[in-house]
Residue frames relative to the residue before (quaternion, step in Angstrom):
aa qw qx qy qz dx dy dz
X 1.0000 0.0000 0.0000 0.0000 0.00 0.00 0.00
X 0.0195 -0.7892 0.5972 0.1417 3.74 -0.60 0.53
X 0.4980 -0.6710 0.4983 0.2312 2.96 -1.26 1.08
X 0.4470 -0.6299 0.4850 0.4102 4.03 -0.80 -0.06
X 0.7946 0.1880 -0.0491 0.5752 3.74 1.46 -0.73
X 0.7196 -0.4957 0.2419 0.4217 3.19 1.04 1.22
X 0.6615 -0.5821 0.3482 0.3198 3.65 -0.92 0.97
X 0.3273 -0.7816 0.4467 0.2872 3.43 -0.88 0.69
X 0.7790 -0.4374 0.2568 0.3686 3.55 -1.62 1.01
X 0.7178 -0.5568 0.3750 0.1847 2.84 -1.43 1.03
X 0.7951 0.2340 -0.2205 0.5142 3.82 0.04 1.47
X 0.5716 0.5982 -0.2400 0.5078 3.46 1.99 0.03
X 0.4203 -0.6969 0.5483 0.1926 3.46 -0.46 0.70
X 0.7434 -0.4456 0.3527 0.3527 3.47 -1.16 1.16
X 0.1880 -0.6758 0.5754 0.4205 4.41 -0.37 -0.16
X 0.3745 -0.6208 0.6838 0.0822 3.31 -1.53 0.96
X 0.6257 -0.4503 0.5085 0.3836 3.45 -1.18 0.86
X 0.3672 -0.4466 0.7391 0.3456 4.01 -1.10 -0.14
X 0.5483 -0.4828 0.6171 0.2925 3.88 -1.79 0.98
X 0.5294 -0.5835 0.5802 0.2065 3.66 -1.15 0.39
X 0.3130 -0.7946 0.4670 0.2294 3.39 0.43 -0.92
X 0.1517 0.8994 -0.3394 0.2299 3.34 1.49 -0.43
X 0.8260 0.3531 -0.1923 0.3952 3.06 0.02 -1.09
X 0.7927 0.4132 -0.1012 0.4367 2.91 1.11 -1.63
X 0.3206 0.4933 -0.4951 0.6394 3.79 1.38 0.61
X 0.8290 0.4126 -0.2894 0.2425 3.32 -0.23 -1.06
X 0.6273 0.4956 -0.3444 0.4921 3.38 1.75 -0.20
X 0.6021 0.5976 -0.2831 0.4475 3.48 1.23 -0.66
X 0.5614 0.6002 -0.2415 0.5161 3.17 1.53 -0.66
X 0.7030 0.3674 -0.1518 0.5897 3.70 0.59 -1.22
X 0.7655 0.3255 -0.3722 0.4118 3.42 0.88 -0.20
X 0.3009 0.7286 -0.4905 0.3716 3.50 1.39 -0.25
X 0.8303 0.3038 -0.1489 0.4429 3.37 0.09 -2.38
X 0.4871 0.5028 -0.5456 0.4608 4.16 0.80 0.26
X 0.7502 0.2894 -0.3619 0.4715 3.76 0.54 -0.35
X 0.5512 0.5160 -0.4725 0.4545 3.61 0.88 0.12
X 0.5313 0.4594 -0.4225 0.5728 3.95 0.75 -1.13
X 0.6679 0.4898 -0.4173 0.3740 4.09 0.22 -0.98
X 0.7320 0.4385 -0.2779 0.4411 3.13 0.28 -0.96
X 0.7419 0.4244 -0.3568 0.3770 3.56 0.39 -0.77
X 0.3364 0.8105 -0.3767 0.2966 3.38 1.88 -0.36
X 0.8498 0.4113 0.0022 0.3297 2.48 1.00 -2.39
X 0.5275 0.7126 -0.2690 0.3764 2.83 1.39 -0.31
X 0.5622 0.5544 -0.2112 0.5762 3.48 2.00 -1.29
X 0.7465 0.4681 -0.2371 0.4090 3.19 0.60 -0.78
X 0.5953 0.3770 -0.3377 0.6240 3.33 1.33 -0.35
X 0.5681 0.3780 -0.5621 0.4673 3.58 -0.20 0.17
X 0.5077 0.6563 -0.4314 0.3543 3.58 0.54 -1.28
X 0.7223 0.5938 -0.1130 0.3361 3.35 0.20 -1.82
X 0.8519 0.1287 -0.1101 0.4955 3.38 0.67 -1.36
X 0.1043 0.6877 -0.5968 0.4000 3.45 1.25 1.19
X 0.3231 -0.6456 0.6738 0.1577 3.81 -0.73 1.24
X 0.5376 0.5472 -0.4781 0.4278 4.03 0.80 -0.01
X 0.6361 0.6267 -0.1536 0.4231 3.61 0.53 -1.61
X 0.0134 0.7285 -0.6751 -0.1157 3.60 -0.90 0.46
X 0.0457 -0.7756 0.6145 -0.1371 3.35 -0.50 1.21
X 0.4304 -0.8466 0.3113 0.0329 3.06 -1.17 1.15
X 0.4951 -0.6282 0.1213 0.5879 3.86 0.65 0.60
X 0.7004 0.5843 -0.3022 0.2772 3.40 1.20 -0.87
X 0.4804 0.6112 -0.4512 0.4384 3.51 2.10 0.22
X 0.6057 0.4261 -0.5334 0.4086 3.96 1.11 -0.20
X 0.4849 0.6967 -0.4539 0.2708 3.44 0.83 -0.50
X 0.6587 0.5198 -0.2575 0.4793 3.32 1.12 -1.45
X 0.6911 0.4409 -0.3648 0.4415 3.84 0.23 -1.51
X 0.5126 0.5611 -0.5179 0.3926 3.96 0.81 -0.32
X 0.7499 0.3794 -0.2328 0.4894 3.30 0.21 -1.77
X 0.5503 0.3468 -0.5463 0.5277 4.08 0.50 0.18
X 0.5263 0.5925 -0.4562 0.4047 3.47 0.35 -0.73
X 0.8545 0.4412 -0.1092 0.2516 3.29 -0.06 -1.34
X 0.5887 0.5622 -0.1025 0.5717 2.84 1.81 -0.83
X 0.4729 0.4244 -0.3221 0.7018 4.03 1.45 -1.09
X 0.8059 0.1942 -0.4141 0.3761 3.96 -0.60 -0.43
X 0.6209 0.5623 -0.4703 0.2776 3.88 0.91 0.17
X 0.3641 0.6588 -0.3694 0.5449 3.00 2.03 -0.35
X 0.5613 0.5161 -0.4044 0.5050 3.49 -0.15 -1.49
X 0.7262 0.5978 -0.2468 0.2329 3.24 -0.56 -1.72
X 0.8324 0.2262 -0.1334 0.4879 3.38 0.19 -1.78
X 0.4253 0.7426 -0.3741 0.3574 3.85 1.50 0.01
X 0.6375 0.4616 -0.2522 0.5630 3.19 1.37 -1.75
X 0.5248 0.7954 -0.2359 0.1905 3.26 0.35 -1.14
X 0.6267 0.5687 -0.0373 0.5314 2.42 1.20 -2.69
X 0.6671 0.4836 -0.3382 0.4546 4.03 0.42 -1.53
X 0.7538 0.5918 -0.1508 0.2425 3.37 0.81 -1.17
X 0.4233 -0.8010 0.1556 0.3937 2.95 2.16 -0.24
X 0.3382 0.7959 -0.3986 0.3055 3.12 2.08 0.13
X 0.5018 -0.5331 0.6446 0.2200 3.34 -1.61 0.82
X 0.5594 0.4853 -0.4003 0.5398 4.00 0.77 -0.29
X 0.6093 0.4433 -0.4573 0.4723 4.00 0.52 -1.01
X 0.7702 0.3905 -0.3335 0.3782 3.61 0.12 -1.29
X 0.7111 0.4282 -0.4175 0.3696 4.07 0.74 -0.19
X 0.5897 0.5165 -0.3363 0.5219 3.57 1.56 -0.20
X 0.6622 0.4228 -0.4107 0.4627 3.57 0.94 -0.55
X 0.5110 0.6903 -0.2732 0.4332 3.71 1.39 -0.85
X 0.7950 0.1690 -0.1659 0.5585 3.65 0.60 -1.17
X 0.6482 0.4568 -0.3910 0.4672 3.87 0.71 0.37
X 0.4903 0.5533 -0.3197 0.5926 3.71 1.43 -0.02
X 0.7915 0.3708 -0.2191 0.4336 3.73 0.79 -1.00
X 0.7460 0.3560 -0.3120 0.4684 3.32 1.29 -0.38
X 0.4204 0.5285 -0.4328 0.5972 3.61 1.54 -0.07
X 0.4577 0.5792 -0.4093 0.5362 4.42 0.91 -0.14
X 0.7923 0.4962 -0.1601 0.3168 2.74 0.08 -1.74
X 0.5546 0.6216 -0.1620 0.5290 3.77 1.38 -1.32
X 0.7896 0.4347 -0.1445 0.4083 3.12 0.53 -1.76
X 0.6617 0.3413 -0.3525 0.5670 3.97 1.10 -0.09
X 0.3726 0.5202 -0.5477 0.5391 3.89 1.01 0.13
X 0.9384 0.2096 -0.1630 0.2211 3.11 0.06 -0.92
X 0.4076 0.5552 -0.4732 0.5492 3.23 1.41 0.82
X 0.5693 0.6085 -0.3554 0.4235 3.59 1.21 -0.76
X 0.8036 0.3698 -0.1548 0.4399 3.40 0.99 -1.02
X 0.6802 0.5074 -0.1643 0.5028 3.40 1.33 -1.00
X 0.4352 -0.6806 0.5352 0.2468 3.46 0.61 -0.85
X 0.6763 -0.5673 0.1168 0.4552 3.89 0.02 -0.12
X 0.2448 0.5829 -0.7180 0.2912 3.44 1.25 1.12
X 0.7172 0.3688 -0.4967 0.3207 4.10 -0.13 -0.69
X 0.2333 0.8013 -0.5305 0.1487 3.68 0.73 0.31
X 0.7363 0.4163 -0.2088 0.4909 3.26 0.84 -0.95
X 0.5620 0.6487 -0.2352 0.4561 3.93 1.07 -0.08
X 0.6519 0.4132 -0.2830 0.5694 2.78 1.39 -1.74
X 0.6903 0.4864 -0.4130 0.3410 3.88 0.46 -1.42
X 0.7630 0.4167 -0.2460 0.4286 3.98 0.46 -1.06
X 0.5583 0.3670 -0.4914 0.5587 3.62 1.07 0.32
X 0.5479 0.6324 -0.3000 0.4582 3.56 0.52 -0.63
X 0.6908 0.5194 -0.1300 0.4858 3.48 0.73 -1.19
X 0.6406 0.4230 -0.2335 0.5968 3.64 0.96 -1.58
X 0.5204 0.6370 -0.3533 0.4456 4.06 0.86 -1.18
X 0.6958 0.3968 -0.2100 0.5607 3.72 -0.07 -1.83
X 0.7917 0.3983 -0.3835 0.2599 3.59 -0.41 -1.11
X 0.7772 0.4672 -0.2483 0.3407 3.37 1.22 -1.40
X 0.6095 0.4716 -0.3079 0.5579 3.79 1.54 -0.45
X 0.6149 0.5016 -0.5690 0.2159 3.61 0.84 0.33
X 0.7159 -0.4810 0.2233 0.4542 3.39 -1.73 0.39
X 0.6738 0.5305 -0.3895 0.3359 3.97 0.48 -0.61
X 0.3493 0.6605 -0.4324 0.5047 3.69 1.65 -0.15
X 0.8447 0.0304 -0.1893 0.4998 3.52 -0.05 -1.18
X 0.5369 0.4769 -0.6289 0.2980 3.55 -0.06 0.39
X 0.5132 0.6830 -0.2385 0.4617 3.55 1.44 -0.62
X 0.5997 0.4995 -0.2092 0.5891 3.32 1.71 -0.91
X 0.8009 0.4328 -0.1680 0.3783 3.03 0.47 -1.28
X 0.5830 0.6374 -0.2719 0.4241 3.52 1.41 -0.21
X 0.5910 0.4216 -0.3905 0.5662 3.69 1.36 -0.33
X 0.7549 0.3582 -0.4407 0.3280 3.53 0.56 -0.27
X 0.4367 0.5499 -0.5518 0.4499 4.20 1.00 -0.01
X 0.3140 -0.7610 0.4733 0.3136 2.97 -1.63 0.38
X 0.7366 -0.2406 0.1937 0.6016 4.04 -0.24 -0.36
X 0.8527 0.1321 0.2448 0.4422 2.68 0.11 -1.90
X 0.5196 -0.5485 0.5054 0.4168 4.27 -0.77 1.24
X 0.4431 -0.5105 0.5794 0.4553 3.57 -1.64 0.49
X 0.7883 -0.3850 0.3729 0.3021 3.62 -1.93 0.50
X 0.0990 0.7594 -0.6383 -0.0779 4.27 -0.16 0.44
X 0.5720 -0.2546 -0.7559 0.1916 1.87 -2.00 1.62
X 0.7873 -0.4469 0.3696 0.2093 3.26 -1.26 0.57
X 0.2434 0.8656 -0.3994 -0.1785 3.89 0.86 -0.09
X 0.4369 -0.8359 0.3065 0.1281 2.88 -1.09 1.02
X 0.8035 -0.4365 0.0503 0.4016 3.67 -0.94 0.89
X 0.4622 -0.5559 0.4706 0.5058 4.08 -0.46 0.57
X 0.8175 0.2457 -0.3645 0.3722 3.27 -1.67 0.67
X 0.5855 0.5293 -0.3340 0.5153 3.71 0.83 0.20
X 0.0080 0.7142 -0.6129 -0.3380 4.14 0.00 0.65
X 0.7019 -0.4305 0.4482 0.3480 3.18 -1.90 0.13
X 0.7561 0.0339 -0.1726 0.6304 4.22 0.44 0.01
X 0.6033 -0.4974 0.4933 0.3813 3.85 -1.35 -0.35
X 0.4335 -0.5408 0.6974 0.1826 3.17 -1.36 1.23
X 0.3501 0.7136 -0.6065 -0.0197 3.41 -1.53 0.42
C-alpha cells in the first residue's frame, strides 16, 4: 500500500476517509418535514375540535394526542439523528417501520392514494437502516488517534526502583 505522505507512525492505523453522512442527513431531513406535516396535522385538527360549531367527541382529543406524540417523536429522533445519537437512529428506525407498516395497510385498502406514505416511509426506512448511517454514527464516538502504549507514567515518578 503506498501512502501519498509516507506511512503512518508506528501504532496508528492506516487514515480512513471520515463517513459522509449522506444518508443519515438525508433521513433526519425527510424525517424532520414528517414531524412538521405531523404537527401541522395536529394543529388543524385541533382547531377543528375546539370550533364551538363542530361537535366532536372526547375520543377525537384522544387521537390529536397520540398524533401529537408521535409528530414530536419524529421531531425528536430527527434532532437526535443530526446529533449523531444512537437513540435518533432507534426512534427514526421504529417510527419508519411502523409508519411502513400503516403505509401498505393503506395501499391495501386505498389503492394508490397511500402511494406517497408508502414511498417516503420506505425512503426514511432504507436510508436510516443503511450501513453508512451507523458507521456515520459510530464515527463521532472513535477517537483520532489509539491512547499512547506503554502507558507513560507521570514526570517525577522513575519507571522501576532505583536501589
Amino acid at each position: 500500500m503506498s501512502y501519498p505522505y509516507g506511512p503512518p507512525g508506528y501504532g496508528y492505523p492506516p487514515a480512513q476517509p471520515a463517513p459522509s453522512g449522506a444518508t443519515a442527513i438525508t433521513a433526519a431531513v425527510l424525517s424532520t418535514l414528517v414531524g412538521l406535516l405531523g404537527s401541522v396535522g395536529v394543529c388543524i385538527g385541533l382547531v377543528e375540535a375546539l370550533d364551538p360549531d363542530n361537535e366532536v367527541e372526547p375520543a377525537a382529543f384522544i387521537g390529536i394526542g397520540v398524533g401529537a406524540l408521535i409528530a414530536m417523536l419524529w421531531l425528536l429522533g430527527a434532532l437526535l439523528l443530526f446529533m449523531r445519537q444512537t437513540a435518533g437512529h432507534v426512534i427514526i428506525i421504529g417510527l419508519s417501520s411502523i409508519a411502513l407498516l400503516g403505509a401498505l395497510v393503506l395501499v391495501a385498502i386505498g389503492g394508490p392514494a397511500g402511494g406517497l406514505p408508502l414511498v417516503l416511509s420506505a425512503t426514511i426506512f432504507g436510508l436510516t437502516v443503511a450501513g453508512p448511517t451507523g458507521r456515520w454514527i459510530a464515527a463521532r464516538r472513535r477517537s483520532a488517534y489509539p491512547p499512547p502504549y506503554p502507558p507513560v507514567p507521570p514526570y517525577g515518578h522513575p519507571p522501576y526502583p532505583y536501589y
